[in-house]
C-alpha positions as CSV (number, residue, x, y, z in Angstrom):
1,X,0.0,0.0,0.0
2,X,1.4,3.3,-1.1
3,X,2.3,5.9,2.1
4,X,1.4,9.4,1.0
5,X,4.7,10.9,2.7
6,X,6.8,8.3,0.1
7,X,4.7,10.6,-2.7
8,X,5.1,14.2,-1.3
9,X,6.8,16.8,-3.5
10,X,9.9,18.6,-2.3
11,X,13.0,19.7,-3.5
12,X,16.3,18.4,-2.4
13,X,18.0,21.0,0.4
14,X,21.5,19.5,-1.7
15,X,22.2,18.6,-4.8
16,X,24.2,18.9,-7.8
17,X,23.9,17.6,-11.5
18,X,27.1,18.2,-13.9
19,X,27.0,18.5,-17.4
20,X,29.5,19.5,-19.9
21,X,29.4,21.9,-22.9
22,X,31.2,23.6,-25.8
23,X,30.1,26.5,-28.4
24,X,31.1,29.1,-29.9
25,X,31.5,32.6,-28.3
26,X,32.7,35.3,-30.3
27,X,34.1,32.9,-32.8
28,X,36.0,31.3,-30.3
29,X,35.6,27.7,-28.8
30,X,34.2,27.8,-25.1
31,X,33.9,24.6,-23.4
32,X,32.5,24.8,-20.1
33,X,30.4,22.3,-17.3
34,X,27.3,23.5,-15.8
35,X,26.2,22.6,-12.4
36,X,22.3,22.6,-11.9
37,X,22.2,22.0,-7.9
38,X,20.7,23.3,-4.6
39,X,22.8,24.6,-1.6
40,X,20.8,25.4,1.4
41,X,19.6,28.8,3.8
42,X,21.4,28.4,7.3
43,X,19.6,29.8,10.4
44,X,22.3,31.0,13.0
45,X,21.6,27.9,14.6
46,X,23.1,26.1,11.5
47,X,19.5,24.5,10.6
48,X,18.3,24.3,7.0
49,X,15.6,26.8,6.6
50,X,15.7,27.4,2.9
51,X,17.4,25.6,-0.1
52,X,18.4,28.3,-3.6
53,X,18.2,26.4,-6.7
54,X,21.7,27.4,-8.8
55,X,23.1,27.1,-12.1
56,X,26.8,27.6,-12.2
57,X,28.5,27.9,-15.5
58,X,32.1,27.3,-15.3
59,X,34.7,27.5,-18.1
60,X,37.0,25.0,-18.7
61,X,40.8,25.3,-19.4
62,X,41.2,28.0,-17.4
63,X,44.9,28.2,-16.3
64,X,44.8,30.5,-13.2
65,X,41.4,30.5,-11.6
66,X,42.2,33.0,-9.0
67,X,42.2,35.3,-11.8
68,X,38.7,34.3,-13.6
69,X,35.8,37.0,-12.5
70,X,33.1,35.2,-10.9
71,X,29.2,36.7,-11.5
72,X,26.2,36.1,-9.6
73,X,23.2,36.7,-11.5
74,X,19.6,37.9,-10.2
75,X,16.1,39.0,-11.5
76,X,13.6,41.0,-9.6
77,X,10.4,41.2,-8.9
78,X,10.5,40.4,-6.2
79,X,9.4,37.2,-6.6
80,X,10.5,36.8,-10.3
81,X,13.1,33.6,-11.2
82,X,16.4,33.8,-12.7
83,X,14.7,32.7,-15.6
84,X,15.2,36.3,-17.6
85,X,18.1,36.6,-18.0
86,X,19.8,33.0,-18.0
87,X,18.0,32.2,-21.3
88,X,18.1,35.5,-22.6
89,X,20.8,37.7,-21.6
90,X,24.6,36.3,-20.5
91,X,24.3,32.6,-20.4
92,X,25.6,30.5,-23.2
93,X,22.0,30.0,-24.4
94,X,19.8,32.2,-25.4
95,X,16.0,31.9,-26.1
96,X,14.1,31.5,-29.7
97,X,13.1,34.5,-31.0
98,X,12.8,36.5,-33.9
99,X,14.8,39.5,-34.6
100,X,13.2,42.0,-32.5
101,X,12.7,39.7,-29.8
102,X,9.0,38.6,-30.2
103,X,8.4,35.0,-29.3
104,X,8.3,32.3,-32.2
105,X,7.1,28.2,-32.1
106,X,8.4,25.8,-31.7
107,X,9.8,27.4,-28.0
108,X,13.1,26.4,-26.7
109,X,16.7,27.4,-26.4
110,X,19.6,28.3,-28.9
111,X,23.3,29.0,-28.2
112,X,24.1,32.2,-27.5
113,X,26.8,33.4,-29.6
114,X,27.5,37.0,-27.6
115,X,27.3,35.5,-23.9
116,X,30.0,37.0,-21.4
117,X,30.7,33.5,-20.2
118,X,33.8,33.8,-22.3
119,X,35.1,36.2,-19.7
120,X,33.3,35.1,-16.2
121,X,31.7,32.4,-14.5
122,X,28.2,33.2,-14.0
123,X,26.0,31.9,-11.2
124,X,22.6,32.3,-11.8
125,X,20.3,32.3,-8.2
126,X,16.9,31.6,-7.7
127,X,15.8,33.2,-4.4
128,X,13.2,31.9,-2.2
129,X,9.8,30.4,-3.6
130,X,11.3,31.6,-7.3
131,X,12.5,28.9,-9.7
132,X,12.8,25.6,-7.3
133,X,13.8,27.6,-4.5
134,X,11.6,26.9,-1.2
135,X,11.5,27.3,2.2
136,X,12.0,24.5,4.3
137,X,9.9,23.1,7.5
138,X,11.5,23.8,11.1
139,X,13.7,21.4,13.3
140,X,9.9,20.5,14.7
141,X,8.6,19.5,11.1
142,X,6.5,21.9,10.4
143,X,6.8,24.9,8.3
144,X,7.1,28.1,9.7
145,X,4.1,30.4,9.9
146,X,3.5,33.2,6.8
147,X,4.5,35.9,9.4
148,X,7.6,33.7,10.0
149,X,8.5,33.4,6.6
150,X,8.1,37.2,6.0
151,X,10.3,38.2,8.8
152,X,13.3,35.3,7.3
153,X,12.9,36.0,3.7
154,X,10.4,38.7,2.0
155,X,11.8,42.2,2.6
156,X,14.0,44.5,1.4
157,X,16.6,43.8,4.2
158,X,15.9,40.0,4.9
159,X,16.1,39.0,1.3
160,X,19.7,40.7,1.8
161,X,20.8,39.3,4.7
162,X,19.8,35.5,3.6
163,X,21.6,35.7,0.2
164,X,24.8,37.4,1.3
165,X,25.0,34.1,3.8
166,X,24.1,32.0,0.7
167,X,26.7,33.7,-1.3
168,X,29.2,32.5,1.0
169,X,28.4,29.2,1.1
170,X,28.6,28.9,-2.9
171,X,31.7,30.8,-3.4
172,X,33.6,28.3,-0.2
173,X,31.8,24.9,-1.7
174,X,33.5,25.9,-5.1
175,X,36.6,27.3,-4.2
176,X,36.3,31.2,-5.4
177,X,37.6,33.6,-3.0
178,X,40.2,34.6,-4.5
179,X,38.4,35.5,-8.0
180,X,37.2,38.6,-8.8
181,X,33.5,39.3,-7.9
182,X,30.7,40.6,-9.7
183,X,26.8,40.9,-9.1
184,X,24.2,41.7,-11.8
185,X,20.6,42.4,-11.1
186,X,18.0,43.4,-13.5
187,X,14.6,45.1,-12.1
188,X,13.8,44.3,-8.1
189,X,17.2,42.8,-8.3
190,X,19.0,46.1,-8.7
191,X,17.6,46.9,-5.2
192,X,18.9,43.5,-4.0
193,X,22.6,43.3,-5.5
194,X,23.4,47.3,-4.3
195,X,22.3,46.4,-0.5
196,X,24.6,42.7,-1.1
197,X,27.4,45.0,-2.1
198,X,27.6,46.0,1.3
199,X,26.6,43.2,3.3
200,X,28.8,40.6,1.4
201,X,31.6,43.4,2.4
202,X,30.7,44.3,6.1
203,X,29.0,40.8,6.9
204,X,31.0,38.1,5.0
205,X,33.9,40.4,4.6
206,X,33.7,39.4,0.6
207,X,34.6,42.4,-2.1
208,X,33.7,43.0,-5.3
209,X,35.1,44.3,-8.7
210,X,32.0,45.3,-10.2
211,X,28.0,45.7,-9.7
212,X,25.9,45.9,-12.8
213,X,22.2,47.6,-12.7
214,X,20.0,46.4,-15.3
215,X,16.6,48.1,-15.7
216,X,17.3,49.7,-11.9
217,X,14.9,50.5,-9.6
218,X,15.0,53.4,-6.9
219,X,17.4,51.5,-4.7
220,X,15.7,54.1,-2.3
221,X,16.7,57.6,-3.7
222,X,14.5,59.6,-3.6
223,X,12.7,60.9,-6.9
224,X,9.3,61.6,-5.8
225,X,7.0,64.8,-6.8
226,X,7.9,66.8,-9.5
227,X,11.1,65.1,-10.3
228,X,9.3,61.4,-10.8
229,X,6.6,63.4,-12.9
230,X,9.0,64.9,-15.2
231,X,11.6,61.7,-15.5
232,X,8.6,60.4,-17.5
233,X,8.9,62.6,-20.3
234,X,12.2,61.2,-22.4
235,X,10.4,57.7,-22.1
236,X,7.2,59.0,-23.6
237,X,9.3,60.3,-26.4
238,X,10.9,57.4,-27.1
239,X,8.0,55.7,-27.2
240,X,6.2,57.8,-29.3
241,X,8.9,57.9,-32.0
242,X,8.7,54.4,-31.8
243,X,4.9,54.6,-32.7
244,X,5.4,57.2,-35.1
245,X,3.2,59.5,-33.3
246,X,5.6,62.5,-32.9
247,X,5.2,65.5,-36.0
248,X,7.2,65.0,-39.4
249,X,9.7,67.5,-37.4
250,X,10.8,65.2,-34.6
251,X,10.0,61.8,-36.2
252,X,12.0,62.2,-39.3
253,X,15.3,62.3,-36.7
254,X,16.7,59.5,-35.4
255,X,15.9,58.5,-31.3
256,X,19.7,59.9,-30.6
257,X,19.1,62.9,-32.4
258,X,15.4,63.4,-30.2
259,X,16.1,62.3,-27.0
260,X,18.8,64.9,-25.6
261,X,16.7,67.9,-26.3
262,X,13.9,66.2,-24.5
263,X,16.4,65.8,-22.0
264,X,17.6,69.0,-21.9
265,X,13.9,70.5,-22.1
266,X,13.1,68.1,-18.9
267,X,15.6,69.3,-17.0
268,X,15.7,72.6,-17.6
269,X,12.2,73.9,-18.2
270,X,9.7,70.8,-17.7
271,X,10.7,70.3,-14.2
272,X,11.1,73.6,-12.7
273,X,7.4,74.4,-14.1
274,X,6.1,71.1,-12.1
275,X,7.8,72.7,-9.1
276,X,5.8,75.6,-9.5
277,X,2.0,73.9,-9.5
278,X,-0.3,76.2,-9.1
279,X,1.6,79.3,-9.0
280,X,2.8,78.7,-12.4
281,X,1.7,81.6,-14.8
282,X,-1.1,80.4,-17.1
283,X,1.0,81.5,-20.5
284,X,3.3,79.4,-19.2
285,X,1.5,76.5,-18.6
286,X,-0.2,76.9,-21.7
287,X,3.5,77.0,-23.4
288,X,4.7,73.8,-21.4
289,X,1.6,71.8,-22.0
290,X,1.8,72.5,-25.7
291,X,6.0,71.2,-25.6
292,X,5.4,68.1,-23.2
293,X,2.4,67.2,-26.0
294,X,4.8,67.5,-29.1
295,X,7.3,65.0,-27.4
296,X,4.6,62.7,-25.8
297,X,2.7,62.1,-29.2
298,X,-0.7,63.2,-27.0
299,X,-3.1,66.2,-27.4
300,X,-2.2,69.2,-25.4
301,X,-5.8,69.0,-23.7
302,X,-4.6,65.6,-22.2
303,X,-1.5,67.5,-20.7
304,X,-3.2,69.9,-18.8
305,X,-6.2,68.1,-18.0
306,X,-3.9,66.0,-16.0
307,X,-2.1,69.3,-14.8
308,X,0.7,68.4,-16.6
309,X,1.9,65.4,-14.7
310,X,1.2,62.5,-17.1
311,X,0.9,59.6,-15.4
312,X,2.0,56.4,-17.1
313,X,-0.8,54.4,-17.2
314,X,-3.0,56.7,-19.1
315,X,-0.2,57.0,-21.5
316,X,0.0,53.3,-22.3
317,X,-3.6,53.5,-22.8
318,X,-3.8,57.0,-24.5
319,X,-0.8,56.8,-27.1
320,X,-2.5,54.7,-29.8
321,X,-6.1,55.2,-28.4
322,X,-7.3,56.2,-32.0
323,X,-5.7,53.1,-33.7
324,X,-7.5,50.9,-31.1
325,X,-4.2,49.3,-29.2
326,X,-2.5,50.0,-26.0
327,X,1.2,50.1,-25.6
328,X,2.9,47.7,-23.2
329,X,4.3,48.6,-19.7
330,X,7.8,46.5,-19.5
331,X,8.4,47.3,-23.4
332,X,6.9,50.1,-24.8
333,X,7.0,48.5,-28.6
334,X,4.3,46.3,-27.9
335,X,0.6,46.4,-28.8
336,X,-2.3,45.2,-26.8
337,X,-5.7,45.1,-27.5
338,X,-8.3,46.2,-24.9
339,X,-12.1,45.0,-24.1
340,X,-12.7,49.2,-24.7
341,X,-10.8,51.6,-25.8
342,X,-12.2,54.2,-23.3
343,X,-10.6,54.2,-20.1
344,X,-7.2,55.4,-18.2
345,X,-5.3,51.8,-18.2
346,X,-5.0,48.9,-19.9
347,X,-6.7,45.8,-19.2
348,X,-3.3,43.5,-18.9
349,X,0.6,44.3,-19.7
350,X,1.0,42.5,-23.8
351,X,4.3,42.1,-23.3
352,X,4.7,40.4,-20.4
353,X,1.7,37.9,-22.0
354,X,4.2,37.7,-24.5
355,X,7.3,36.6,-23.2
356,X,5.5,34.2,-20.5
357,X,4.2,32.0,-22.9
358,X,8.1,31.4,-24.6
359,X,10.3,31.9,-21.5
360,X,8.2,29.6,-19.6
361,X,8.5,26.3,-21.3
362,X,11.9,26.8,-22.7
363,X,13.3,26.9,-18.8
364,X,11.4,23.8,-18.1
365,X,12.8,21.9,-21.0
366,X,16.1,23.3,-20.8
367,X,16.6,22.5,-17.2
368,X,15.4,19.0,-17.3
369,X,16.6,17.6,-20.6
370,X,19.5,19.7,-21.1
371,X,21.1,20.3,-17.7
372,X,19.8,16.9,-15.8
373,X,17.7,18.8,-13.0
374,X,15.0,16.6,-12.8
375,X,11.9,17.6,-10.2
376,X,8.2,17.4,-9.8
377,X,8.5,20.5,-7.8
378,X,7.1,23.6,-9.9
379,X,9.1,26.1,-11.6
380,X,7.8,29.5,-10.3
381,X,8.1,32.1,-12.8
382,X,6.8,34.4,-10.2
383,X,6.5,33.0,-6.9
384,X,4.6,33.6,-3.3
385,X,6.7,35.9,-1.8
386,X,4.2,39.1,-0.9
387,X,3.4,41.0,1.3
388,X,6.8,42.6,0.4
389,X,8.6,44.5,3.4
390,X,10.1,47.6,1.9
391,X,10.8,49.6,4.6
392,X,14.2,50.5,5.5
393,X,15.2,50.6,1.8
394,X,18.8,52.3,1.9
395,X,20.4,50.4,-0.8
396,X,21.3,53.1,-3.2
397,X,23.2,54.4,-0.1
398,X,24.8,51.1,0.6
399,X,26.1,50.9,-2.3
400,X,27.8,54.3,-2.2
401,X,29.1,52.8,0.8
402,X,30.2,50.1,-0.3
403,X,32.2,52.1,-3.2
404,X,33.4,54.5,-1.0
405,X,35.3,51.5,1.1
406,X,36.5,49.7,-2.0
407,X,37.6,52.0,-4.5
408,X,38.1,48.8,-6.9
409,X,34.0,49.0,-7.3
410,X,32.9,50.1,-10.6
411,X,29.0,50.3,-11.3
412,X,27.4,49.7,-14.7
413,X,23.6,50.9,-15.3
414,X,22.1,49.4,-18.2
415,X,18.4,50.6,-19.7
416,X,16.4,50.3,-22.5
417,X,14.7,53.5,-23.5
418,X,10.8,51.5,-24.6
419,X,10.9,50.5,-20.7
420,X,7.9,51.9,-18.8
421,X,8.1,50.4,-15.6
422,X,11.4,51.6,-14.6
423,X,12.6,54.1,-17.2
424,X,15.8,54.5,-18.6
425,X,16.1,58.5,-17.4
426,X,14.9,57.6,-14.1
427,X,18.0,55.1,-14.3
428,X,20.0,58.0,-14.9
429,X,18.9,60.6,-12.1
430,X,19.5,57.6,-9.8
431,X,23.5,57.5,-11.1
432,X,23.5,61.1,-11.2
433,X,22.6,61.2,-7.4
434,X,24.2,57.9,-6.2
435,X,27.5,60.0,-5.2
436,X,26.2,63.6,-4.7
437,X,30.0,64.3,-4.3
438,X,30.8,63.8,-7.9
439,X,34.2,62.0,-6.4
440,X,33.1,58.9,-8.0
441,X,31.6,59.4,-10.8
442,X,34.7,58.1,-13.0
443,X,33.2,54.5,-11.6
444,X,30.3,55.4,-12.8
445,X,28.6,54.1,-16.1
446,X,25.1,54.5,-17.9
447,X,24.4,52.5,-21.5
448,X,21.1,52.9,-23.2
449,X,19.3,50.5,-26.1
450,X,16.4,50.8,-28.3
451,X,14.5,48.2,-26.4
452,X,12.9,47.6,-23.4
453,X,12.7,46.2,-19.8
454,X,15.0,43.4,-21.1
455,X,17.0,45.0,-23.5
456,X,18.8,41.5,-24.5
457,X,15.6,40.2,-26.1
458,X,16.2,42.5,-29.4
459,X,19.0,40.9,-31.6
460,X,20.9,43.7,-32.0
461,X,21.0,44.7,-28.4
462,X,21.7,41.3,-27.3
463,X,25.4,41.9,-29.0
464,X,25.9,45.5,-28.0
465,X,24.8,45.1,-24.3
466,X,26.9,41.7,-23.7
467,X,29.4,43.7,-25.0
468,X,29.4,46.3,-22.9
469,X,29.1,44.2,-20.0
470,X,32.2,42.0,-21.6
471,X,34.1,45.9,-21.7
472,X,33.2,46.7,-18.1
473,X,33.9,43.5,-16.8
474,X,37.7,43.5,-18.7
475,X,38.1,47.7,-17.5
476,X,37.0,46.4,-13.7
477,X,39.9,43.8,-13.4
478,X,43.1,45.5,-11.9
479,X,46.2,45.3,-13.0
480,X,48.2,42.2,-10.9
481,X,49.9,44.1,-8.0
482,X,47.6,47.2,-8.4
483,X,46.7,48.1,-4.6
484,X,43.0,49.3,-3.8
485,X,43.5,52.5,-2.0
486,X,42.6,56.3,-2.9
């Protein structure tokens, strides 16, 4: 007779399945072993409370490993997987799609012919209750309460603390303290690799070369009011040259040639008139309106009945109103199509429809019948990890910190400039006010692309931003015998 305990679904709290590889990167050979395995969450009392499901992606033939960077890779959320950008971004294989990065059939996985792996190890980290990750019942048996599980894993500070012990449990198991560090986070995870710069520093006493910021979020500087009503503005001009919505003027330029002046005119006149509100002259409110309309692709009524702070949502919904689609929140180059076309929002985000529906069963099959990780347990795309503790968010702080103590940390921000949910200029402001000193802002570095939240899905940008990474990993690396001091 069968015992329903012999049949219940878990995950192993450790294990490790090897594979090895070779391709092509950059038309040179790269042979390299992957290791899809869980490591477990320690409690202080050194009892299993979580277990991270990894994949580690080493090159082979490497003569000096204390010399070969090491990355650890994240995704946001919170509560996304690693999923993003493993099959799409740096790994050695990428996801089908077309050109432009729209899904095609049959889904699965291709090499990836630009990945950085040619110049780093990358570990990419599910966090808890993404991926396979999951939490782990108590030395009684039973799982701890929701309340529990908040206060050990789902905040801004306790998703921190966790993975900067977890950190140093990978990098002893595999033998890399001496390499040069580097963390990547795209979204969520920009929050979560700028507080780990400091805590893997002042907690584990672990330094790094390099953290890279993809699609960053606030990190907790402050851009509220006026100055998060007029960031918008570059974005909705990118997005409307996109669309072809801007006058014969503007549109017949290229995006390089349009967005500095809406930059400039941001900057300069569109947020200084927000600061005003109601005290701003009615000539010229009139005479902003009309400006912030001929870069947004919108009527000037819509400006000022919204008192000139568009807000996004409305935009998405607004933009292509007349040619019955929406415009998508994470990238801005995708349609939608709505139950009604009145209305202030969209009924759903199309591109995040979209890129479910391929990422999804490509990470299944790829894990399984490529890499040997074989579970029942569900892969979570987006997993149970709310409500979300955000208070005590200083990690745009910490990681100023955490530069100003190891002046061999270099940051890279990476955006894409059809990205509505955390857009590229608001990436900017955030560099721009990272170090209010200015003394390091020759570590500091900001790449844009003609995509969106995930930049890396569009051919084109696929090669340039792995290439930019492959550059600011290379210009991170110190000379041998080059001290870190000021």
């Amino acid at each position: 007779m069968a015992v329903a305990e012999e049949h219940r679904r878990t995950i192993p709290i450790e294990s490790v399945n090897v594979t090895e590889h070779r391709m092509q990167i950059n038309g040179q050979r790269v042979d390299y072993k992957v290791y899809a395995g869980t490591l477990p969450v320690w409690d202080d009392n050194g009892h299993p409370t979580a277990t991270l499901q990894y994949t580690y992606y080493e090159r082979q033939g490497v003569r000096n490993q204390e010399e070969r960077p090491l990355m650890m890779s994240f995704n946001g959320g919170p509560g996304s997987a690693s999923v993003w950008m493993h099959i799409a971004y740096t790994g050695p294989k990428s996801l089908l799609l077309d050109e432009e990065g729209y899904p095609v059939q049959p889904y699965g996985v291709q090499d990836n012919p630009y990945s950085v792996l040619d110049v780093t190890d990358i570990v990419f980290v599910n966090p808890v209750n993404t991926g396979y990750s999951r939490v782990l019942p108590g030395p009684d048996g039973n799982m701890p309460s929701r309340d529990q599980q908040q206060r050990m894993f789902f905040g801004v500070n306790a998703d921190i603390q966790y993975l900067s012990e977890w950190i140093n449990t990978f990098v002893t198991r595999y033998n890399r303290w001496r390499s040069p560090k580097f963390l990547i986070g795209e979204s969520y995870g920009t929050t979560r690799v700028a507080g780990l710069a400091l805590a893997l520093q002042n907690q584990q006493w672990m330094y790094l070369n390099g953290v890279v910021l993809v699609s960053p979020t606030d990190m907790g500087i402050d851009r509220d009011g006026p100055v998060k009503a007029a960031n918008r503005l570059p974005y909705f001009a990118a997005t409307a040259w996109y669309h072809g919505k801007l006058d014969d003027e503007l549109q017949q330029g290229d995006l390089y040639d349009l967005l500095p002046k809406v930059e400039e005119f941001t900057i300069n006149t569109y947020l200084p008139a927000l600061a005003k509100g109601a005290w701003l002259a009615d000539d010229e409110k009139q005479a902003i309106a009309e400006q912030v309309a001929r870069y947004a692709g919108i009527s000037v009524e819509s400006v000022l009945q919204s008192n000139l702070d568009i807000d996004t949502a409305f935009f998405w919904k607004e933009l292509l109103r007349d040619e019955g689609h929406t415009v998508g929140r994470l990238d801005s180059r995708y349609k939608g199509l709505d139950r009604k076309d009145v209305g202030v929002r969209p009924d759903f985000n199309s591109e995040l429809t979209s890129w479910l529906h391929s990422f999804t069963p490509a990470i299944n099959y790829y894990l399984r019948e490529e890499l040997g990780f074989v579970t029942d347990t569900k892969y979570n795309m987006f997993g149970p990890v709310h409500p979300w503790d955000r208070s005590g968010n200083n990690t745009g702080e910490n990681l100023r910190q955490a530069m100003a103590q190891n002046p061999y940390l270099n940051v890279l921000f990476q955006a894409g400039y059809y990205d509505g949910a955390t857009n590229y200029f608001d990436a900017k402001y955030s560099m721009w006010q990272l170090d209010p000193s200015g003394k390091m802002k020759d570590r500091l570095y900001f790449e844009g692309y003609r995509s969106g939240h995930m930049m890396y899905l569009r051919r084109h940008d696929l090669e340039l931003s792995n290439n930019h990474l492959r550059d600011f990993i290379k210009a991170s690396l110190p000379g041998r015998n080059v001290p870190a001091k000021y």
